[in-house]
TORKOL-4160 file (C-alpha; in steps of 0.2 Angstrom, whole numbers, padded with zeros to 4 digits, m for minus):
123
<pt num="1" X="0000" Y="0000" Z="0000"/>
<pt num="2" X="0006" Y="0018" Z="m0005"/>
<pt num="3" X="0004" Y="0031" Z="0008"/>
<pt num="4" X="0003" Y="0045" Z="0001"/>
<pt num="5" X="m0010" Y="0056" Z="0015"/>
<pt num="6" X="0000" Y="0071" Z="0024"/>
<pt num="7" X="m0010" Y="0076" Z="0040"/>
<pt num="8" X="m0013" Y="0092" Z="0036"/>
<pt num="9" X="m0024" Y="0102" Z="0046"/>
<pt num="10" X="m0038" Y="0110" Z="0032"/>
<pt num="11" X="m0031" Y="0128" Z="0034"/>
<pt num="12" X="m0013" Y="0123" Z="0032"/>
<pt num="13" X="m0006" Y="0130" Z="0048"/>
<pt num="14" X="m0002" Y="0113" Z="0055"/>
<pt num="15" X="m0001" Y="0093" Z="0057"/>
<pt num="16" X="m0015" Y="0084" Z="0066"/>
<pt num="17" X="m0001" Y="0070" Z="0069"/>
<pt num="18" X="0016" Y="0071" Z="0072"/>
<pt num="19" X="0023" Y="0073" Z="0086"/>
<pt num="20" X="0019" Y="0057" Z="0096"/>
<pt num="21" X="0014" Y="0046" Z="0079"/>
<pt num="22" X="0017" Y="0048" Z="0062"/>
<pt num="23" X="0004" Y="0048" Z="0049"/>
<pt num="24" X="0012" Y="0035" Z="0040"/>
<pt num="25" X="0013" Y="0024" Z="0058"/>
<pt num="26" X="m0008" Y="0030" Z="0057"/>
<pt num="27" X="m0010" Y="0020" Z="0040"/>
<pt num="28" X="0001" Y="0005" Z="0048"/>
<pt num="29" X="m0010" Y="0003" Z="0060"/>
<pt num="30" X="m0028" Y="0005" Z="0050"/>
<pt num="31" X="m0023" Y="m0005" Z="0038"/>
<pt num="32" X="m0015" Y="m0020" Z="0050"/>
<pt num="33" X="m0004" Y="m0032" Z="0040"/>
<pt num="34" X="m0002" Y="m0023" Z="0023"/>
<pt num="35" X="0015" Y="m0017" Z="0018"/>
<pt num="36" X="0014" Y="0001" Z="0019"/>
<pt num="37" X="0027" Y="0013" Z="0009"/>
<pt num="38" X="0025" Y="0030" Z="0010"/>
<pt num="39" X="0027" Y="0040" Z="m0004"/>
<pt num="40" X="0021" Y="0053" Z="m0018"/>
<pt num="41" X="0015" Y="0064" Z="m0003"/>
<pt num="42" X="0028" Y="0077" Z="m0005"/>
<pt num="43" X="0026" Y="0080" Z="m0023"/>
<pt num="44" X="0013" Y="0090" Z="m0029"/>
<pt num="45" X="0000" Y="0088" Z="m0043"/>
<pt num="46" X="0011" Y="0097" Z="m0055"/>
<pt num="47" X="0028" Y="0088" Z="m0055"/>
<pt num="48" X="0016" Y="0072" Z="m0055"/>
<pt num="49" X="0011" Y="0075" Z="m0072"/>
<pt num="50" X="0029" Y="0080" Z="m0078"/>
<pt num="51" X="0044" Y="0074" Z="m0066"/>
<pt num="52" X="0059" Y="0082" Z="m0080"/>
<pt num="53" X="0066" Y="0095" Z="m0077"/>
<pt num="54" X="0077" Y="0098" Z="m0093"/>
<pt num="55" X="0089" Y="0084" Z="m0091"/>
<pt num="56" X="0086" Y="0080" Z="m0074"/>
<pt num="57" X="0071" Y="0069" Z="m0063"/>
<pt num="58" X="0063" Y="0076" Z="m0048"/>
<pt num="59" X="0067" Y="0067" Z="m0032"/>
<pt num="60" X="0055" Y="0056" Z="m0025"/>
<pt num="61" X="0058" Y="0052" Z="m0007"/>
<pt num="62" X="0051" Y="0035" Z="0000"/>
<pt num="63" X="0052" Y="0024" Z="0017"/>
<pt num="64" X="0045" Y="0009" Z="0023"/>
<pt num="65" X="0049" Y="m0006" Z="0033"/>
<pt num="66" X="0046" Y="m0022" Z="0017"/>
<pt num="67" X="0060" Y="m0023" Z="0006"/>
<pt num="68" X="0049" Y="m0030" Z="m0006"/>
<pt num="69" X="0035" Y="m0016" Z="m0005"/>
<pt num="70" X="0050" Y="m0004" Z="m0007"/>
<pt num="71" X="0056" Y="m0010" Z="m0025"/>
<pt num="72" X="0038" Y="m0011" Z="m0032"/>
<pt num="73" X="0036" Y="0006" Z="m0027"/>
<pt num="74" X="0053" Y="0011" Z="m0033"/>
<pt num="75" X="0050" Y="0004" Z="m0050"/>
<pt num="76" X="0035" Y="0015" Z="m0051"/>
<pt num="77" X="0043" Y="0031" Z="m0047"/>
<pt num="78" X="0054" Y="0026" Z="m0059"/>
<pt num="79" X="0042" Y="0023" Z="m0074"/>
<pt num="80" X="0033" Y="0039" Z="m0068"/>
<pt num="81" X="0049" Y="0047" Z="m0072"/>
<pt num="82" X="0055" Y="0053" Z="m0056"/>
<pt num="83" X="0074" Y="0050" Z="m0047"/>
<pt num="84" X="0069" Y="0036" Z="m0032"/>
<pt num="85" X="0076" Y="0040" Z="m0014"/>
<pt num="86" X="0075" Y="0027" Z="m0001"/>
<pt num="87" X="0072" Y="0041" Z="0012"/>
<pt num="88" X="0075" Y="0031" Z="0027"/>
<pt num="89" X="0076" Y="0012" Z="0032"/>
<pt num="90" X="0068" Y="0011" Z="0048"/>
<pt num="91" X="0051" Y="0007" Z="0059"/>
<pt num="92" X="0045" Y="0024" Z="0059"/>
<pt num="93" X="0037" Y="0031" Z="0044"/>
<pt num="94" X="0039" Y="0047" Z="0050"/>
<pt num="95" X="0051" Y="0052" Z="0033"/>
<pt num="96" X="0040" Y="0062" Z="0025"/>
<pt num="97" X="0027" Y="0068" Z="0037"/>
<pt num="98" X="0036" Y="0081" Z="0044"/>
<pt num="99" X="0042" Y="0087" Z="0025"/>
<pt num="100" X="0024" Y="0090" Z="0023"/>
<pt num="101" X="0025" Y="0107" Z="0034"/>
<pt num="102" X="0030" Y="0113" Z="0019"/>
<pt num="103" X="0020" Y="0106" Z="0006"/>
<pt num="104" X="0012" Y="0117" Z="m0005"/>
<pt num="105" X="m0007" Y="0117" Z="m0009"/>
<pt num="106" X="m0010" Y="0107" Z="m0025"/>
<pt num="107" X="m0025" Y="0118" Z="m0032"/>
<pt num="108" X="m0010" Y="0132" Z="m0033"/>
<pt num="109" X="0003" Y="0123" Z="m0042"/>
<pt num="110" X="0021" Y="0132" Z="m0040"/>
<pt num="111" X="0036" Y="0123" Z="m0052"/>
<pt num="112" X="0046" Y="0132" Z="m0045"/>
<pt num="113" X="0043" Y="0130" Z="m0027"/>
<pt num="114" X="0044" Y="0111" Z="m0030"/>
<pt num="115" X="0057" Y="0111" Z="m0041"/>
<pt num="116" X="0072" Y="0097" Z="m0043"/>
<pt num="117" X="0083" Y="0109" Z="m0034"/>
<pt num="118" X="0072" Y="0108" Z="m0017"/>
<pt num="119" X="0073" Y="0088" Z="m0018"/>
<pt num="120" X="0090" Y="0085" Z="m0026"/>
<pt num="121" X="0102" Y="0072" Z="m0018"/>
<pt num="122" X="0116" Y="0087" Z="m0019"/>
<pt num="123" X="0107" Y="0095" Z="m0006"/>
């Protein structure tokens, strides 16, 4: 299963989870047994339809605990065009949920904002 929910509060100003649990430990625990991977909740809608930027690929950060879950989602960032991170190995998915302070809305698409330089392995 990919997680890609960031809990955001509906104006923006904050997380509803976080601090004690992370939202990708939330989707663990509802959905009991699956092999969660979170992932594609840092990107908005516009890098989504085109990951290039020139010669380059946005970088798309993942974590999760299943190897195997891990390479299936890799491949698909991949065939989606983007530059695949394994963010973190470890039994928090708490990698990307705290990124999401700064995600942008989606109904206000800002290439540049999200652009390769913000998510580049240089950095």
């Amino acid at each position: 299963m990919i997680d890609a929910t960031n809990p955001v509060l509906a104006d923006l100003s904050g997380l509803t989870l976080g601090t004690t649990v992370s939202a990708g430990e939330q989707v663990q625990q509802w959905a009991s047994g699956a092999k969660v991977v979170k992932a594609f909740n840092t990107i908005g809608s516009n890098i989504l339809a085109d990951a290039r930027f020139g010669s380059e690929r946005a970088l798309l950060a993942y974590c999760g605990d299943d190897a195997e879950a891990k390479h299936i989602v890799r491949q698909l960032a991949e065939e989606l065009g983007f530059d695949p991170l394994d963010a973190v190995r470890s039994r928090r998915l708490a990698c990307s949920s705290v990124r999401a302070r700064g995600f942008r809305s989606p109904t206000k698409p800002d290439r540049d904002a999200t652009s390769r330089s913000n998510f580049s392995r240089r950095s």
